[in-house]
N, C-alpha and C positions, 0 to 999 in steps of 0.2 A: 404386617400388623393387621392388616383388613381380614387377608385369609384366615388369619388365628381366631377374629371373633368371629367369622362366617361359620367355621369350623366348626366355634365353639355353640355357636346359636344352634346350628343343624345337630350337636348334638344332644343341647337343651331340650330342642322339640321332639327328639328321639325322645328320649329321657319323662318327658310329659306326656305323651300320649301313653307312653307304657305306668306313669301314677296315675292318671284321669280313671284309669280300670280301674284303681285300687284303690286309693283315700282322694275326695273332692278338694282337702286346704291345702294339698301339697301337691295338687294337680294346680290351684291358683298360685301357690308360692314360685311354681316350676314356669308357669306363665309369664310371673312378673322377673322369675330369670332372663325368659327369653328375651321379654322387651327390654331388658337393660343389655341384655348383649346385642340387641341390633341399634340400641341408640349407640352402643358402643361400637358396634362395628361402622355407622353412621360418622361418628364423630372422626374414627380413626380413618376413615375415608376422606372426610372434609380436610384433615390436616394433612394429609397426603397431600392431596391436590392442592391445597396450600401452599405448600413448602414444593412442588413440584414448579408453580405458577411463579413464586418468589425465584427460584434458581431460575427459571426459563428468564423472568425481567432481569435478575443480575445476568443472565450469558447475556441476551443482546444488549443490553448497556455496554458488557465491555468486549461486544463483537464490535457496535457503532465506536467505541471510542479507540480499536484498534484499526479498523478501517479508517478514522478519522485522521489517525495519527499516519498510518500507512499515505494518506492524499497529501499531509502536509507533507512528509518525507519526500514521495515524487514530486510536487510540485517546486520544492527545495533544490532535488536534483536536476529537476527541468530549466531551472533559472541557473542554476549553477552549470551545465551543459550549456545553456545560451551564452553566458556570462564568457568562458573558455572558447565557444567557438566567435562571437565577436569582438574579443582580444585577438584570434590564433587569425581573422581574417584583417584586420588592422597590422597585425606583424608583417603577416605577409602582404597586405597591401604596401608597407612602408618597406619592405625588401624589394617586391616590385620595380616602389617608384625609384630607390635610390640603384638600383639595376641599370636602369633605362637612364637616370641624371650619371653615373660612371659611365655608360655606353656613348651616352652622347656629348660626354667630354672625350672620348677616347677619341668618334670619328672627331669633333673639333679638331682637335689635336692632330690629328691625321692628314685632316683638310688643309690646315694652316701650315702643318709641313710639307704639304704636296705643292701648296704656295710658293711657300718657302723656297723651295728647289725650284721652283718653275720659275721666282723672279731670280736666281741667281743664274740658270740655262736663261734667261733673256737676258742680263747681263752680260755674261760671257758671249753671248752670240751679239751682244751691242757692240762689248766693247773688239772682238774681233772683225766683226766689219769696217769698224773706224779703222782699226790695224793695215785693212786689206785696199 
């Protein structure tokens, strides 16, 4: 829109210098063209950059409020990642332990029956010496 009244102006001023040769009121008429085409080419500029400056504040508003959302997401997932891995280390801590509480009922069990046998060979070896 700016180009159009630049355009237009340069060729207002074209346009004036070639009446100023010929009639003086239409060499002023042609003047007061021109300044209204550059306040208008003025105007259409300010509203450009206006409207240029308004889109520029709407994108980073919703660059910030996409990034913003993007932190809370990650930090959602980060707790949630925590959350899963100090459940997934408690599991397995509680596999661990009840590992190691079956292990060492097995040796118990093992031991008591190595006992076991061992007071029944002292027996039998008791009660064969009384025999002998």
């Amino acid at each position: 829109m700016a180009m159009k009244h630049t355009t237009a102006l340069l060729f207002a001023a074209t346009f004036a210098l070639g009446l100023t040769a010929c009639n003086q009121p239409q060499a002023e008429k042609a003047a007061d063209n021109i300044e209204a085409a550059g306040e208008n080419a003025a105007a259409a500029t300010r509203d450009a950059a206006d409207n240029a400056a308004q889109a520029t504040r709407e994108a980073a508003a919703n660059t910030e409020q996409a990034l913003d959302n993007a932190a809370a997401n990650t930090e959602q997932a980060l707790d949630n990642a925590a959350a899963h891995t100090r459940e997934a280390a408690q599991n397995t801590g509680d596999a661990v332990r009840d590992a190691a509480a079956r292990a060492a009922q097995s040796t118990a069990n093992a031991a008591q029956n190595v006992a076991d046998k061992a007071q029944q060979t002292a027996d039998k070896a008791k009660d064969a010496a009384h025999d002998h």
